[in-house]
C-alpha positions as CSV (number, residue, x, y, z in Angstrom):
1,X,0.0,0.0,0.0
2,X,1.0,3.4,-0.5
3,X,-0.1,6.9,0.0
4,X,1.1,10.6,-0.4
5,X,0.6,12.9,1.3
6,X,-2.5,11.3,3.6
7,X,-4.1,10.4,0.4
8,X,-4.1,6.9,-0.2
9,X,-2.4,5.5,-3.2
10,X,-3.1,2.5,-5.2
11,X,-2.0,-1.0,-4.1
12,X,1.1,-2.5,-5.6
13,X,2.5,-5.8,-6.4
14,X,5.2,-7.9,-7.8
15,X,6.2,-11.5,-8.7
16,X,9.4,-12.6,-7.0
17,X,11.2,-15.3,-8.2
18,X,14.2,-18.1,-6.9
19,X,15.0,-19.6,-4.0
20,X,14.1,-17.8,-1.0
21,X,10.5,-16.4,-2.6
22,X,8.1,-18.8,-1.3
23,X,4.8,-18.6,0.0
24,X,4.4,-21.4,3.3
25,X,0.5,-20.6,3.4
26,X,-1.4,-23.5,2.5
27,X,2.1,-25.6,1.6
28,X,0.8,-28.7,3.6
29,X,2.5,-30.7,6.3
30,X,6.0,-32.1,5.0
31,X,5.9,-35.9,4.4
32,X,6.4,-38.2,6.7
33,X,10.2,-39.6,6.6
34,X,12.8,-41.5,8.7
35,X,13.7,-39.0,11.3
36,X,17.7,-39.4,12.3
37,X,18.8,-38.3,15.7
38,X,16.1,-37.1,17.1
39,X,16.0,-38.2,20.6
40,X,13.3,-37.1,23.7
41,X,14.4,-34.2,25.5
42,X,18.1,-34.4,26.5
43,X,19.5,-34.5,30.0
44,X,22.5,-31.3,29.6
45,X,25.9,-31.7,30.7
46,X,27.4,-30.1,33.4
47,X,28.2,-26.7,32.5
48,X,26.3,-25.8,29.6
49,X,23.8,-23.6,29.2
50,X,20.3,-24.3,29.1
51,X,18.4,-22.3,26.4
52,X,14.4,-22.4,26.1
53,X,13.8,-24.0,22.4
54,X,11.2,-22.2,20.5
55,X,7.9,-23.8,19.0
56,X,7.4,-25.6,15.7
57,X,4.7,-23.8,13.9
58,X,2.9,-25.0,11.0
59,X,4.8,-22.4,9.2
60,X,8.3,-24.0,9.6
61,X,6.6,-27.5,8.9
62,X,6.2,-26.3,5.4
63,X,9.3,-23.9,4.9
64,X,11.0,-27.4,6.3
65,X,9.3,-28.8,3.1
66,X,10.3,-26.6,0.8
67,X,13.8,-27.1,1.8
68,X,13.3,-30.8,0.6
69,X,13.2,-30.0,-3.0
70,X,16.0,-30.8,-4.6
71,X,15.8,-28.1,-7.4
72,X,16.3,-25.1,-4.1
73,X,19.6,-26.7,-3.0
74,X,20.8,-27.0,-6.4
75,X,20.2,-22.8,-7.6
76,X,22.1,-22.3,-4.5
77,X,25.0,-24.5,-5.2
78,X,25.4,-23.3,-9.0
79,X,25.7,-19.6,-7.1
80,X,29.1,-19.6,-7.8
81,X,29.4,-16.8,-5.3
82,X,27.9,-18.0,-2.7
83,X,29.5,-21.3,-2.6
84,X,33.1,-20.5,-3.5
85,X,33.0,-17.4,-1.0
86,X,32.1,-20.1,1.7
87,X,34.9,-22.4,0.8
88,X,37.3,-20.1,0.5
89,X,35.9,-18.7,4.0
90,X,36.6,-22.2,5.4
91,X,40.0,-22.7,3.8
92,X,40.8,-18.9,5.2
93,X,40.2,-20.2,8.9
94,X,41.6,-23.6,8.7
95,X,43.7,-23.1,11.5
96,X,40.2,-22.0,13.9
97,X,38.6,-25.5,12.4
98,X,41.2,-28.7,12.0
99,X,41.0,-30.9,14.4
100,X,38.2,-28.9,15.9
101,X,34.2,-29.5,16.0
102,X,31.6,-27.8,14.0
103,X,28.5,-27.4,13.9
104,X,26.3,-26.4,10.1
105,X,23.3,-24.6,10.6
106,X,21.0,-25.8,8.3
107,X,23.4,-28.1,6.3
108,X,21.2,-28.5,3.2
109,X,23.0,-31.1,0.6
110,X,25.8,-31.0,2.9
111,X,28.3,-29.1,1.0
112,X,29.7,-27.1,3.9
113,X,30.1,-29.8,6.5
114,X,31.9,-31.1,3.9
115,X,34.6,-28.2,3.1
116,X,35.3,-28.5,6.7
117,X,35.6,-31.9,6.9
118,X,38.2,-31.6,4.1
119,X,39.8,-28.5,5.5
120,X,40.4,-31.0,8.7
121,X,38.0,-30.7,11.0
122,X,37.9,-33.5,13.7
123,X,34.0,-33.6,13.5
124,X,31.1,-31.9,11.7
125,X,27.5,-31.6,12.7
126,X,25.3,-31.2,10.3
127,X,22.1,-30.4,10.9
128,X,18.8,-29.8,8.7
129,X,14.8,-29.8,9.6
130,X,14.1,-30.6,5.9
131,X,14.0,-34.4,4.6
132,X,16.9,-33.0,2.3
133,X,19.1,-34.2,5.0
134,X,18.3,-37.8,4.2
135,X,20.2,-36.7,1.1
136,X,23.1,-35.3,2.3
137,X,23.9,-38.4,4.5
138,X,24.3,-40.5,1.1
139,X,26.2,-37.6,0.1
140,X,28.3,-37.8,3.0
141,X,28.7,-41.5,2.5
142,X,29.3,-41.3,-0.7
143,X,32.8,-38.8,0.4
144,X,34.2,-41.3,2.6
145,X,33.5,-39.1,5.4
146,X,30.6,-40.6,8.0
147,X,33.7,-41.1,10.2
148,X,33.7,-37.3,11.0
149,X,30.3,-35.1,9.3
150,X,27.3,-36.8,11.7
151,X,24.1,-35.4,9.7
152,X,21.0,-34.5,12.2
153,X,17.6,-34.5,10.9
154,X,15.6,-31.9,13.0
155,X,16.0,-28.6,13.8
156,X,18.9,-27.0,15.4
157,X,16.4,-26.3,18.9
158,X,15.6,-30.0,19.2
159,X,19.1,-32.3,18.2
160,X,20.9,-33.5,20.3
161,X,24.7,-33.0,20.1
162,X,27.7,-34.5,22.7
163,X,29.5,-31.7,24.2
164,X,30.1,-28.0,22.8
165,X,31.4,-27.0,19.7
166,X,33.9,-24.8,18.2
167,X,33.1,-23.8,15.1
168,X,29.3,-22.4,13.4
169,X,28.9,-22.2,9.9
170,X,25.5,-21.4,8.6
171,X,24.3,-19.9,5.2
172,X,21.6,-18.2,6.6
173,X,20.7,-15.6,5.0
174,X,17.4,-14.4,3.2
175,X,16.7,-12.0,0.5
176,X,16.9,-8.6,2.1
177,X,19.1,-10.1,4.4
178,X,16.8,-10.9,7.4
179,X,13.7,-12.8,5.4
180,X,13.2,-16.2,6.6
181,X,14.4,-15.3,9.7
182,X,16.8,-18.6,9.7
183,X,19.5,-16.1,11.9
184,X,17.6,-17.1,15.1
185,X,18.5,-20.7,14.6
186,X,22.1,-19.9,14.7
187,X,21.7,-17.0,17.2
188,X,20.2,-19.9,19.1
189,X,23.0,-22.7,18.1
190,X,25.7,-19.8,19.6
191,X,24.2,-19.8,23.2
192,X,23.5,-23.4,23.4
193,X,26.4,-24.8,21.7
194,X,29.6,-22.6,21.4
195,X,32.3,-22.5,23.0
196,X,33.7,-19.3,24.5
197,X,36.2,-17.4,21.5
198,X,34.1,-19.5,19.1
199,X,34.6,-18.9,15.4
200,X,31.3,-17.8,13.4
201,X,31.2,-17.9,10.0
202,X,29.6,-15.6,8.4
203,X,30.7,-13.1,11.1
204,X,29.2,-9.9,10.6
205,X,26.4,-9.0,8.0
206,X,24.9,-5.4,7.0
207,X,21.8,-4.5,5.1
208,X,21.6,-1.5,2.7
209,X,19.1,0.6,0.8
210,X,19.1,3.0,-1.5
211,X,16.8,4.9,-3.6
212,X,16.6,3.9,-7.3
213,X,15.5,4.8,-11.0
214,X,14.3,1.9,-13.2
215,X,13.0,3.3,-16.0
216,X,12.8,0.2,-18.1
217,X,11.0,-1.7,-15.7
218,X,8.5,0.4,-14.8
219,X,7.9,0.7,-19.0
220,X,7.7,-3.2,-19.2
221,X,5.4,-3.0,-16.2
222,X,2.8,0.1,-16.7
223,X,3.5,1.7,-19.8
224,X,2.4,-0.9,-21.9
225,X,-0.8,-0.9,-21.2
226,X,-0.9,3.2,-22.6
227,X,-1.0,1.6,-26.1
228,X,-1.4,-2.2,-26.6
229,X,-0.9,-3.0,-30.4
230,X,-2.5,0.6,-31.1
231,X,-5.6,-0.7,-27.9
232,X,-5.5,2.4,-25.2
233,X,-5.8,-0.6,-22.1
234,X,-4.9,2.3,-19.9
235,X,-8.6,1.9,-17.9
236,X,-5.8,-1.5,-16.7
237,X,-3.3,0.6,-15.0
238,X,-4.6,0.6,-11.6
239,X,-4.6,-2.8,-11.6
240,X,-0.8,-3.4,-13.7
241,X,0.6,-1.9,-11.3
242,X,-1.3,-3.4,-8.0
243,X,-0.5,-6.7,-9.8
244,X,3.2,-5.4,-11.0
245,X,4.7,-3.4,-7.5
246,X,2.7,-4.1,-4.5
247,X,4.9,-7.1,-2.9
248,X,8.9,-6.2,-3.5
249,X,10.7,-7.9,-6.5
250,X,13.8,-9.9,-6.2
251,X,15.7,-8.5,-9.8
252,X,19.1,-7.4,-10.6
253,X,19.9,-4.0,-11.4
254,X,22.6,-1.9,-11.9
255,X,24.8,0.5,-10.2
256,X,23.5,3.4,-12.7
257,X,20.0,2.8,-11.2
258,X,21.5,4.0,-7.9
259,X,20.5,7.3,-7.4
260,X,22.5,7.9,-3.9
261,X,25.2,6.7,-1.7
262,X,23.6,3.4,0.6
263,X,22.6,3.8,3.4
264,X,22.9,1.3,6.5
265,X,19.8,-0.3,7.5
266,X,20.9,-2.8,10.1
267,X,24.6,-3.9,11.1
268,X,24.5,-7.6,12.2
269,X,27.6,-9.0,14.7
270,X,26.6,-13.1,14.6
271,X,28.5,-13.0,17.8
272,X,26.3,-10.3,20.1
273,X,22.7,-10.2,18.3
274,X,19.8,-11.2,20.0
275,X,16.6,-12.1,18.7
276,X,15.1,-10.2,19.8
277,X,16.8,-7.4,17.6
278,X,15.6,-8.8,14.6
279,X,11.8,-8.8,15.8
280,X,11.6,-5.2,14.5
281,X,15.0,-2.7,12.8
282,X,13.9,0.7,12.1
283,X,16.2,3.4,10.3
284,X,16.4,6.9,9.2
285,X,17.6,8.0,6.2
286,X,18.7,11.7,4.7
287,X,20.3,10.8,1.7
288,X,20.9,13.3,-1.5
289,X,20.2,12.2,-5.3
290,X,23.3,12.3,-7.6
291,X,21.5,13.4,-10.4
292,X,17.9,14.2,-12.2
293,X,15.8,11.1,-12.8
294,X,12.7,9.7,-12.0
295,X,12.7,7.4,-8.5
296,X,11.2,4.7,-9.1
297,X,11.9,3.3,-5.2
298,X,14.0,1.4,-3.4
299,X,16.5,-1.4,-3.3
300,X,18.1,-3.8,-0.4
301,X,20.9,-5.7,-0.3
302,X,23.7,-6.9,1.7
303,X,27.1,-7.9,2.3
304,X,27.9,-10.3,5.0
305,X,31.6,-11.2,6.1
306,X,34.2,-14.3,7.3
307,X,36.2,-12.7,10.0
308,X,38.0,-14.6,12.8
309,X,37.8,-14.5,16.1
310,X,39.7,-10.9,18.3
311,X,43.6,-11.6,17.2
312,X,44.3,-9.5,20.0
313,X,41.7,-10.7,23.0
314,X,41.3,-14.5,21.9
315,X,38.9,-15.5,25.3
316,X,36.8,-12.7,24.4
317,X,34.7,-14.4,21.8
318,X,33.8,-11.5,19.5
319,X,35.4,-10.9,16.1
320,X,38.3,-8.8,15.0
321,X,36.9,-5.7,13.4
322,X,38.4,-4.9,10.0
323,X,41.2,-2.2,9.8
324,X,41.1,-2.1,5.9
325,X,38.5,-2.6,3.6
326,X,40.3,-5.5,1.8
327,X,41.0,-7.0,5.6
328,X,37.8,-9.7,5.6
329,X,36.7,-12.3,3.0
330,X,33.3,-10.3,1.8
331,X,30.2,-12.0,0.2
332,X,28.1,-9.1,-1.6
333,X,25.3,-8.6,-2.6
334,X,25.1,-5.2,-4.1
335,X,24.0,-3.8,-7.3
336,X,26.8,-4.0,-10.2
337,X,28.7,-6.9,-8.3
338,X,29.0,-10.6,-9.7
339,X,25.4,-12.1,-9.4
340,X,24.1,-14.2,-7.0
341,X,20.9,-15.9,-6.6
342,X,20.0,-13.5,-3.7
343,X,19.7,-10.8,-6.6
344,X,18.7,-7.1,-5.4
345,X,15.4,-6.4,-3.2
346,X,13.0,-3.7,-5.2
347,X,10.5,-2.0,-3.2
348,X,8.9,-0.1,-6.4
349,X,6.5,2.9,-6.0
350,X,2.9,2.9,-7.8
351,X,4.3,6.2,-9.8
352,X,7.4,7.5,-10.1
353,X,8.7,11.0,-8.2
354,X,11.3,13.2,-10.2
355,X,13.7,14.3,-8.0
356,X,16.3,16.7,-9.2
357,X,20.7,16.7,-8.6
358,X,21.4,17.4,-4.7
359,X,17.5,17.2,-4.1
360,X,17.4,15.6,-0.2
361,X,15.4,12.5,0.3
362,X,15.0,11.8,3.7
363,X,12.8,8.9,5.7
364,X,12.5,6.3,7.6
365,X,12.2,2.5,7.3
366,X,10.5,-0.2,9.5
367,X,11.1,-4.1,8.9
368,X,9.1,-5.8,10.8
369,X,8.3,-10.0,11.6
370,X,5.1,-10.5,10.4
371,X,3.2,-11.7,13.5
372,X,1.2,-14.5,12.3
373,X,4.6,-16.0,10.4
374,X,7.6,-14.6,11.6
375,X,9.5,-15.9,8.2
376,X,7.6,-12.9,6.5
377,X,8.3,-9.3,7.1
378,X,6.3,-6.3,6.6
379,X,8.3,-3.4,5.1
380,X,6.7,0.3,5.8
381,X,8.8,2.8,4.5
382,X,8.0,6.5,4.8
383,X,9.7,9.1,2.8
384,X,9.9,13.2,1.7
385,X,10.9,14.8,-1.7
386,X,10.6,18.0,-3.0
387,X,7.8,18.9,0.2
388,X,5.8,15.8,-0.3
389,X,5.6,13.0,1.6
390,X,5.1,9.4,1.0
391,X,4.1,6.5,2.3
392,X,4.7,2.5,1.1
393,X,3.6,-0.5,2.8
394,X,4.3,-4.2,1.5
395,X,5.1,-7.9,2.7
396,X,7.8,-10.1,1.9
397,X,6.4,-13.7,1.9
């Protein structure tokens, strides 16, 4: 939804596409399979910490589900980004995981747990709710390696694992970096399972935004139906662009459609969050336009990096911050870099605003877990240009 000015606007909409655009409404309980590992509720060992394990919604059931197709885990492993980042990430810190135990987050195929198996880790849990993990312990098999990588089928909350560990490695991350909502599982793995002056991998992670101008897509979009093969279907445009802009897209653009310097929505440190940070992030924004074009709205993305643990207080347990810019392995997600299957975020308006060079546009943004499926997030974003103001609310599911 969106409105200027107190006047509401039209609805807008959008058709998202790859792996982490899903809708779990009405997906169905997963089928029934041979569940590995899961044991009645464990007795701790002295010393460890007991953390309270969160419900399992019908929600997760079926995003658990979807995670058993075969087709997800495969877009994700041809994203050459993604997977070679994370390898070389492992191979970076081999001297934080040989002969040291780790724990994968949501193993998937198995394709981690098995980079640090081979970069000489002593023993490798790897965990996964979905039935996909039936499929990683062939995989696993099939590597010579059931001697060291013990696959888990349950969630992270519920297994049971012997000791602590030293190591967490997760790809967690959802489109606009917090979708899903996968970083409690490991927030949760850290307090129940690592050991003090753990390594993390991914370490830190921080979401951007940024206002943009597409003109071409908003032509494909709502400009065809001015004139459809000589037809005025304008009486449609209402509706094209409910249909076209009213959820966010998941697309690739450009750098040139960046009309400002990013902005920082939300800086994540895997080793201090809490959950309950990630219920709600707001942020302000004052940001000025590099040059005359028509906004067209905005765009997410994020970067998340593989640093080790302090180099200078080892027992403290929270990562080295970088002192260059070339100092950490980065995986990014921004506009103009190498694609992955995470894309760009859009969060398109239902009619462009021309903004001039140096013109100020200034806001706020509000992601929010949706309350009835916290794997959604409801996105109100409130902005000003040249004395109007603006209003856009939408859902991410």
């Amino acid at each position: 939804m969106e409105e200027q000015s107190s006047t509401p606007g039209e609805g807008s909409s959008s058709n998202t596409t790859t792996k982490k655009q899903r809708n779990y409404l009405g997906s169905g309980k997963p089928r029934r399979g041979r569940p590995r590992s899961i044991r009645p509720p464990r007795r701790l060992p002295a010393g460890q910490p007991e953390v309270q394990s969160p419900p399992c919604t019908d929600y997760d059931r079926a995003y658990f589900k979807y995670y058993s197709h075969v087709g997800v885990h495969e877009e994700m492993l041809k994203d050459q980004v993604r997977t070679e980042t994370y390898r070389n990430a492992i191979l970076q810190h081999q001297s934080h995981i040989k002969g040291k135990v780790v724990l994968d987050v949501g193993c998937g195929t198995g394709i981690l747990s098995i980079f640090c198996a081979q970069a000489g880790a002593k023993r490798v849990y790897a965990v996964d709710a979905s039935e996909i993990a039936m499929q990683a312990e062939r995989v696993v098999k099939a590597n010579n390696l059931s001697d060291r990588i013990v696959v888990l089928n349950g969630r992270v909350e519920d297994v049971q694992i012997n000791g602590m560990v030293d190591v967490i490695v997760s790809e967690w991350m959802g489109y606009m970096l917090l979708y899903e909502s996968m970083l409690g599982s490991v927030i949760f793995a850290r307090d129940r399972w690592l050991k003090p002056g753990g390594l993390i991998l991914p370490s830190h992670a921080v979401l951007y935004m940024a206002p943009v101008t597409h003109p071409d897509r908003y032509a494909e979009s709502i400009d065809f139906w001015r004139n459809v093969y000589g037809v005025d279907m304008s009486p449609l445009l209402p509706l094209a662009k409910q249909c076209a802009f009213e959820e966010p897209c998941v697309e690739t653009i450009n750098g040139e459609n960046v009309l400002t310097w990013p902005h920082e929505v939300k800086n994540v440190d895997c080793y201090t969050i809490t959950i309950k940070e990630l219920e709600s992030v707001t942020t302000r924004f004052k940001l000025q336009s590099m040059m005359k074009a028509p906004l067209h709205g905005f765009a997410f993305w994020f970067d998340v990096e593989f640093n080790g643990p302090d180099k200078t207080n080892p027992s403290s347990g929270h990562p080295r911050k970088r002192a260059r810019p070339d100092d950490a392995l980065v995986l990014s997600t921004a506009p103009g870099d190498p694609y992955t299957h995470w894309q760009q975020t859009l969060v398109y308006f239902d009619d462009p605003v021309e903004v001039e060079k140096d013109q100020v546009i200034d806001g706020s943004a509000t992601l929010t877990q949706c309350k009835e499926n916290n794997r959604f997030m409801d996105i109100h974003l409130e902005y000003a240009s040249g004395g109007h103001i603006y209003v856009k609310k939408s859902v991410l599911r």
